[in-house]
MIDOSE-1310 file (N, C-alpha, C; in nm, 2 decimals, decimal comma, always signed):
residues 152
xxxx	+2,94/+3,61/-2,84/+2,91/+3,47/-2,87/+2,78/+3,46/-2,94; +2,78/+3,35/-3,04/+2,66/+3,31/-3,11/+2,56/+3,27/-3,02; +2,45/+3,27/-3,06/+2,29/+3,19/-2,93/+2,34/+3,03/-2,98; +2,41/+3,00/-3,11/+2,42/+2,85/-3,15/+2,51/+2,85/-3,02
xxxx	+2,63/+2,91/-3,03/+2,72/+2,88/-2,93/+2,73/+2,87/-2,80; +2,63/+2,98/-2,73/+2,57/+2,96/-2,61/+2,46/+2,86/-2,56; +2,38/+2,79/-2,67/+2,33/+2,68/-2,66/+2,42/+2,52/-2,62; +2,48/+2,57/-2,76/+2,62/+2,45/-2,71/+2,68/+2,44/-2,61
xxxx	+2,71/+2,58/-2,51/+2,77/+2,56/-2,38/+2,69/+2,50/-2,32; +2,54/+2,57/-2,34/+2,42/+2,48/-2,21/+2,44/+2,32/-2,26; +2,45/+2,25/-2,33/+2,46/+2,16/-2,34/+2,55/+2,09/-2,32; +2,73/+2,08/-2,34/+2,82/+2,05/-2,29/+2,79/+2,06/-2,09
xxxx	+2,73/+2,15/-2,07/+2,70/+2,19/-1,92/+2,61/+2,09/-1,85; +2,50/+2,04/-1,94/+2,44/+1,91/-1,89/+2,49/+1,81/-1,92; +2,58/+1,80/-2,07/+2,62/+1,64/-2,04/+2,72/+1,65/-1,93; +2,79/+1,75/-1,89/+2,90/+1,70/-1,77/+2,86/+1,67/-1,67
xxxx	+2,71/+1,75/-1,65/+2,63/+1,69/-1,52/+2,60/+1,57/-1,51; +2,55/+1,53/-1,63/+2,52/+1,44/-1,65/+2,64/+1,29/-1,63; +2,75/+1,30/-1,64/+2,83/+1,28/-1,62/+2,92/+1,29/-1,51; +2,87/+1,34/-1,42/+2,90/+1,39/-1,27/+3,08/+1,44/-1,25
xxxx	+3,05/+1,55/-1,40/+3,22/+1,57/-1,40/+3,23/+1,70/-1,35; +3,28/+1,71/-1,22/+3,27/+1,81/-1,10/+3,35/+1,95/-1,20; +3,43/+1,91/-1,26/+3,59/+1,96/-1,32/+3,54/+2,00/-1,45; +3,47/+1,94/-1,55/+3,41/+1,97/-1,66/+3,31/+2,12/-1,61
xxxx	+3,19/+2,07/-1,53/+3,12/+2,16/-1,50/+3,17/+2,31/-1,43; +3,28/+2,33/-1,39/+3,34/+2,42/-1,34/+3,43/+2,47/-1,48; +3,49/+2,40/-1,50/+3,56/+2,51/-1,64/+3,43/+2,54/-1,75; +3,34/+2,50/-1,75/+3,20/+2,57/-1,84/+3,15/+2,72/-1,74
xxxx	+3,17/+2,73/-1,61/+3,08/+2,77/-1,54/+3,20/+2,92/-1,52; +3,14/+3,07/-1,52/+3,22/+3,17/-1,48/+3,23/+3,19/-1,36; +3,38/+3,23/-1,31/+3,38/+3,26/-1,18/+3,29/+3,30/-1,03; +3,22/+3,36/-1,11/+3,07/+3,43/-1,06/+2,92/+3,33/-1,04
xxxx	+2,93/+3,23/-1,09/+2,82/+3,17/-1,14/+2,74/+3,19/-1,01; +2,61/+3,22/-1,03/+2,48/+3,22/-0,95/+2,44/+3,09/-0,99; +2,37/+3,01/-0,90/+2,22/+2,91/-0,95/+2,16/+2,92/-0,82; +2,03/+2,91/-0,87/+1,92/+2,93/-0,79/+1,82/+2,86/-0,79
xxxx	+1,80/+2,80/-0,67/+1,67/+2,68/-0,66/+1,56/+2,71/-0,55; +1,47/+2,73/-0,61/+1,35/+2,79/-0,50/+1,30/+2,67/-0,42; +1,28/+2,76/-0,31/+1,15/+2,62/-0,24/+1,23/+2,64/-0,07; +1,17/+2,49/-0,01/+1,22/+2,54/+0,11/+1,15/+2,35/+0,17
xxxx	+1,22/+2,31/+0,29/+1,18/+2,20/+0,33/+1,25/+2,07/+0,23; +1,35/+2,11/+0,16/+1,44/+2,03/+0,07/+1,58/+2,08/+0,07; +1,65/+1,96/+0,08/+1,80/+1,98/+0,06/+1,90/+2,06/-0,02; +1,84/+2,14/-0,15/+1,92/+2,22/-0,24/+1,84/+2,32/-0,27
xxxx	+1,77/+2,35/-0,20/+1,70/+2,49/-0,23/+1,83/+2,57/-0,12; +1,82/+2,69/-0,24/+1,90/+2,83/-0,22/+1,94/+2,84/-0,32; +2,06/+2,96/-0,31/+2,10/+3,04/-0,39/+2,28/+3,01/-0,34; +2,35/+2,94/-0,47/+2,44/+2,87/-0,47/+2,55/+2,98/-0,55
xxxx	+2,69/+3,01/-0,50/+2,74/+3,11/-0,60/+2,89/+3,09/-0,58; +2,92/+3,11/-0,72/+3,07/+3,14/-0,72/+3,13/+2,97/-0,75; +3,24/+2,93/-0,81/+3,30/+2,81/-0,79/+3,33/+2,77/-0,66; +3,34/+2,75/-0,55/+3,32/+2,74/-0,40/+3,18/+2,72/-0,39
xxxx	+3,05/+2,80/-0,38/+2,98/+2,78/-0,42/+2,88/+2,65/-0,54; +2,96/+2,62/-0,60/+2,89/+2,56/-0,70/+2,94/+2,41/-0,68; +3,05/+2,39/-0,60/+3,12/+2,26/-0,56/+3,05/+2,26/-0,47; +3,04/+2,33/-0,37/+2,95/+2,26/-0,25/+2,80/+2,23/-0,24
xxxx	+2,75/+2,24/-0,33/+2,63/+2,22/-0,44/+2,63/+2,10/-0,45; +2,72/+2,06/-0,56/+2,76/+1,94/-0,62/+2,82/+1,85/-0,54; +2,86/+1,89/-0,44/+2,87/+1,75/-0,29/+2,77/+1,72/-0,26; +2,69/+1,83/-0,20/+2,50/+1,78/-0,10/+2,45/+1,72/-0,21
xxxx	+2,48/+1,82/-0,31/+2,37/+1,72/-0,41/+2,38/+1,53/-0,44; +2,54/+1,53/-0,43/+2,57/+1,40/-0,46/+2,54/+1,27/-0,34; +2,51/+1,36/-0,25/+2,52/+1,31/-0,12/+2,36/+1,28/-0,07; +2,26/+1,38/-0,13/+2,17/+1,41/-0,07/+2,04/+1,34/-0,18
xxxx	+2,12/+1,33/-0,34/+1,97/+1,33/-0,40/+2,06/+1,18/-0,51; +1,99/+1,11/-0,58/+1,99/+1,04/-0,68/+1,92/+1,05/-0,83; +1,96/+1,15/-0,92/+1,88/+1,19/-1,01/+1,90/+1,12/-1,15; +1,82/+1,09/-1,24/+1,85/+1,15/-1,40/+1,78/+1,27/-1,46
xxxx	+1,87/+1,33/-1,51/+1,80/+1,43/-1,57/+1,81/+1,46/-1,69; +1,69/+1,50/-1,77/+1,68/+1,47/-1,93/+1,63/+1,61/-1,98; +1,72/+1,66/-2,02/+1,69/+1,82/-2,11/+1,63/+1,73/-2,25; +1,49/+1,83/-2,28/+1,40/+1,76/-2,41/+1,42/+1,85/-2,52
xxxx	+1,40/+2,04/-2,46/+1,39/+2,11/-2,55/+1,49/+2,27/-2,54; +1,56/+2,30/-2,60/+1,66/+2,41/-2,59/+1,58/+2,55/-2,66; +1,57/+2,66/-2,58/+1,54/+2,76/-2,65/+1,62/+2,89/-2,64; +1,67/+2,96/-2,73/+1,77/+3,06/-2,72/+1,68/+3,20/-2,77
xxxx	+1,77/+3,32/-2,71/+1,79/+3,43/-2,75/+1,85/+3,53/-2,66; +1,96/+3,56/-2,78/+2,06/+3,62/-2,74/+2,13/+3,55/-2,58; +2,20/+3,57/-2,50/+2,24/+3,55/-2,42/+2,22/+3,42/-2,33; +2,09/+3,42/-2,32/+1,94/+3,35/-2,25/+1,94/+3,20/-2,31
xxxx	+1,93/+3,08/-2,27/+1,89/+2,97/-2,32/+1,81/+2,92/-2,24; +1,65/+2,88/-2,22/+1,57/+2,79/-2,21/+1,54/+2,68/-2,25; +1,55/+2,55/-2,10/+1,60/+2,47/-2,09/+1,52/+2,36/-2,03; +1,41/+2,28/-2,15/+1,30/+2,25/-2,03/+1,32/+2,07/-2,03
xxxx	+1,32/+2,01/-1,95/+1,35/+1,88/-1,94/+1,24/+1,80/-1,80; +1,27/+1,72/-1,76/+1,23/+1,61/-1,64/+1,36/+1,56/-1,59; +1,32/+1,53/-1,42/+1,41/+1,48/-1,40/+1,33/+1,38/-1,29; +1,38/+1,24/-1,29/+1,37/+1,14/-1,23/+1,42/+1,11/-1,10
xxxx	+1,42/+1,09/-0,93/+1,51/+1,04/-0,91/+1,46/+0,97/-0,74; +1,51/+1,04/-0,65/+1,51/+0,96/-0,51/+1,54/+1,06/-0,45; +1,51/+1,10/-0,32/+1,57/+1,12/-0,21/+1,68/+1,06/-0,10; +1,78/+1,05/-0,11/+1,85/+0,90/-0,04/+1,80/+0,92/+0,13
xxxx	+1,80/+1,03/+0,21/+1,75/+0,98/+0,31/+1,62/+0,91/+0,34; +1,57/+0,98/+0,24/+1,37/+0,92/+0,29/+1,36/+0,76/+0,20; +1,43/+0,78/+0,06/+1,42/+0,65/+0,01/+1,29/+0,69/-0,07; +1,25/+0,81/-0,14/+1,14/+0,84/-0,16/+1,16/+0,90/-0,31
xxxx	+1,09/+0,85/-0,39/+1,13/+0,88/-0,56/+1,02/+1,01/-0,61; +1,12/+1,10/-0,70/+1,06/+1,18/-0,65/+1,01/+1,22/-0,86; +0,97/+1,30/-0,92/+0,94/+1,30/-1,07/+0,93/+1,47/-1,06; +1,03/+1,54/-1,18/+1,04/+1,70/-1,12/+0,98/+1,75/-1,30
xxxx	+0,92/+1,77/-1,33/+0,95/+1,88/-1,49/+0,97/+1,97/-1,42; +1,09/+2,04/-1,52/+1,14/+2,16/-1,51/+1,20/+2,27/-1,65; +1,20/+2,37/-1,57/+1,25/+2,47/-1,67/+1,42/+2,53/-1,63; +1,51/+2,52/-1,69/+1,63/+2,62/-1,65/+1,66/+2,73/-1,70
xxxx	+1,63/+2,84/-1,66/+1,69/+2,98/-1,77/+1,82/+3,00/-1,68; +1,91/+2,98/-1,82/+2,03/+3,02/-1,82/+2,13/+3,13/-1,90; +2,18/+3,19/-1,81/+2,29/+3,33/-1,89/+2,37/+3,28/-1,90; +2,42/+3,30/-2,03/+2,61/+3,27/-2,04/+2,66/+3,39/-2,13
xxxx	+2,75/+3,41/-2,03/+2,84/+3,50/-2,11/+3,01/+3,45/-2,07; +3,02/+3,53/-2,20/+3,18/+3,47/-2,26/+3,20/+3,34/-2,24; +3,12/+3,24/-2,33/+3,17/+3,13/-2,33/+3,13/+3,02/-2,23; +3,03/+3,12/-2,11/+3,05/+3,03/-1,94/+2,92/+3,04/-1,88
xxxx	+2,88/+2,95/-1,85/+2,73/+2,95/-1,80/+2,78/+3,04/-1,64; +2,69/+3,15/-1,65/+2,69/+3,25/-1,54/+2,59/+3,26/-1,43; +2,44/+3,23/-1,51/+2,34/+3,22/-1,40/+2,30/+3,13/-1,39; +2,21/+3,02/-1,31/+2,07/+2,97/-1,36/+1,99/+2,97/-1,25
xxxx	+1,86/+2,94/-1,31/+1,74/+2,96/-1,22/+1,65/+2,85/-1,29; +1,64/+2,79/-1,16/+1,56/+2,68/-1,19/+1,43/+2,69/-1,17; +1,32/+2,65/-1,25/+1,20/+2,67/-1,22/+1,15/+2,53/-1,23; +1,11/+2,45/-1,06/+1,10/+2,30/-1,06/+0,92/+2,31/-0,95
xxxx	+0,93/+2,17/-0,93/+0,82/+2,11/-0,86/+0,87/+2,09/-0,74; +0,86/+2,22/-0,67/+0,91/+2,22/-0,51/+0,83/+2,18/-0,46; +0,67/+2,09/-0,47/+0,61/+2,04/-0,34/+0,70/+1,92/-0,38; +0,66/+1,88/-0,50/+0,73/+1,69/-0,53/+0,86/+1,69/-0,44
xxxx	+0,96/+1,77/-0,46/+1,14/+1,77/-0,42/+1,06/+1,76/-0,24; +0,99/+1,85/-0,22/+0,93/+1,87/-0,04/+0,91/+1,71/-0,02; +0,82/+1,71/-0,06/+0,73/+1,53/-0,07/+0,83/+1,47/-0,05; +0,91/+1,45/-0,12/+1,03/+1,32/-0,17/+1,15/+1,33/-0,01
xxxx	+1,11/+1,50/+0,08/+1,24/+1,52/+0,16/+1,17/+1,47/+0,30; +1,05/+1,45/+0,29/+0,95/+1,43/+0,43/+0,96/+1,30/+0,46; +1,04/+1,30/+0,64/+1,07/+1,19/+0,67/+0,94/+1,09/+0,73; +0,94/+0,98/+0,71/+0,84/+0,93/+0,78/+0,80/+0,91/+0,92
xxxx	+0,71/+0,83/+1,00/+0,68/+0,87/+1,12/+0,81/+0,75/+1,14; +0,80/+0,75/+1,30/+0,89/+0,71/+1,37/+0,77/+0,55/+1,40; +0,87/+0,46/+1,45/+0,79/+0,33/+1,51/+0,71/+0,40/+1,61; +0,57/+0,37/+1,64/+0,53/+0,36/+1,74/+0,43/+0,50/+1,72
xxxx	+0,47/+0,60/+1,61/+0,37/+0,73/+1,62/+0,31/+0,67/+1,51; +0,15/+0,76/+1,49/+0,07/+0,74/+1,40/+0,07/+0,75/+1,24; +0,11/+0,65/+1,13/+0,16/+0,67/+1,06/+0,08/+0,75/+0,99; -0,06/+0,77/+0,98/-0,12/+0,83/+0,94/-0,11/+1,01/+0,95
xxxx	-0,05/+1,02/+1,07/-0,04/+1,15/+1,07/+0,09/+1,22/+1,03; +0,12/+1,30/+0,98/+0,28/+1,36/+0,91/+0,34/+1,40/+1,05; +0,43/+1,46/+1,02/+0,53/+1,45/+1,10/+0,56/+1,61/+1,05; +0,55/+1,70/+1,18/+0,51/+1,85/+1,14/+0,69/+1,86/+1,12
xxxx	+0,66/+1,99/+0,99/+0,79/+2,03/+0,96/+0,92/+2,09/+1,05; +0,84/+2,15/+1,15/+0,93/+2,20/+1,22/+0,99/+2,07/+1,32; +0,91/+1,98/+1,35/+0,98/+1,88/+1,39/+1,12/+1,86/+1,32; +1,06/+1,78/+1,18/+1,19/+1,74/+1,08/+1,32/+1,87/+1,08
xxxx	+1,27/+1,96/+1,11/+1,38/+2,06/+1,10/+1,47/+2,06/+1,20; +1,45/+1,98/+1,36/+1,49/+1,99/+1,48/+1,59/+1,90/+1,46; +1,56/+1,81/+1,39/+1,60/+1,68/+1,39/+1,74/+1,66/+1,29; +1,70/+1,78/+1,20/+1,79/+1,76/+1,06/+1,94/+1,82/+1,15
């Protein structure tokens, strides 16, 4: 495949995201597809694989986050497309909006986006997942993580 061409897929691949087309994004994506979201103390960090994989992604996510996301600038070579954008959005349990710049390097081969690896603003996504105090505790003081973990 051409880098024009493999660019093109990255991009059909975000507008279907964009477009929340569960079915679009899976026939772009190869059987195998890896994506990977670092961090920890937020709802889509891991390492997501395979179509099985990549739907149950795209449920929590739908379930868990309210985003837009805006790819600004595409960079290719060979294989490889760099993918740097912002994304906008909420956390729906906390109610907490959250502002990510980001980078995606993505592999495609034959036609199908195979890897990605996101490189985001995991305190902000953290921030945005931190529940507040409860009535009656000190709002001023957080609410230790391992609490929130007991709870989730």
């Amino acid at each position: 495949m051409s880098i024009e061409n493999n660019v093109q897929t990255v991009k059909d691949f975000f507008a279907a995201m964009g477009r929340g087309d569960k079915q679009g994004l899976l026939a772009l994506s190869a059987d195998d597809i890896e994506w990977i979201i670092p961090g920890k103390d937020w709802p889509l960090a891991g390492t997501h694989r395979g179509h099985a994989g990549l739907t149950d992604f795209l449920q929590k996510a739908s379930e868990t986050v309210e985003t837009s996301t805006e790819p600004s600038e595409y960079v290719a070579q060979a294989d490889r497309v760099l993918v740097v954008g912002v994304a906008n959005g909420k956390i729906k349990a906390t109610n907490k909006p959250f502002k990510d710049d980001w980078i995606f390097a993505i592999t495609v081969r034959n036609g199908k986006v195979a890897n990605i690896r996101e490189y985001i603003d995991t305190q902000a996504l953290a921030r945005a997942s931190e529940m507040d105090a409860s009535p009656g505790t000190n709002p001023s003081k957080p609410i230790p993580h391992e609490t929130i973990r007991k709870v989730s």
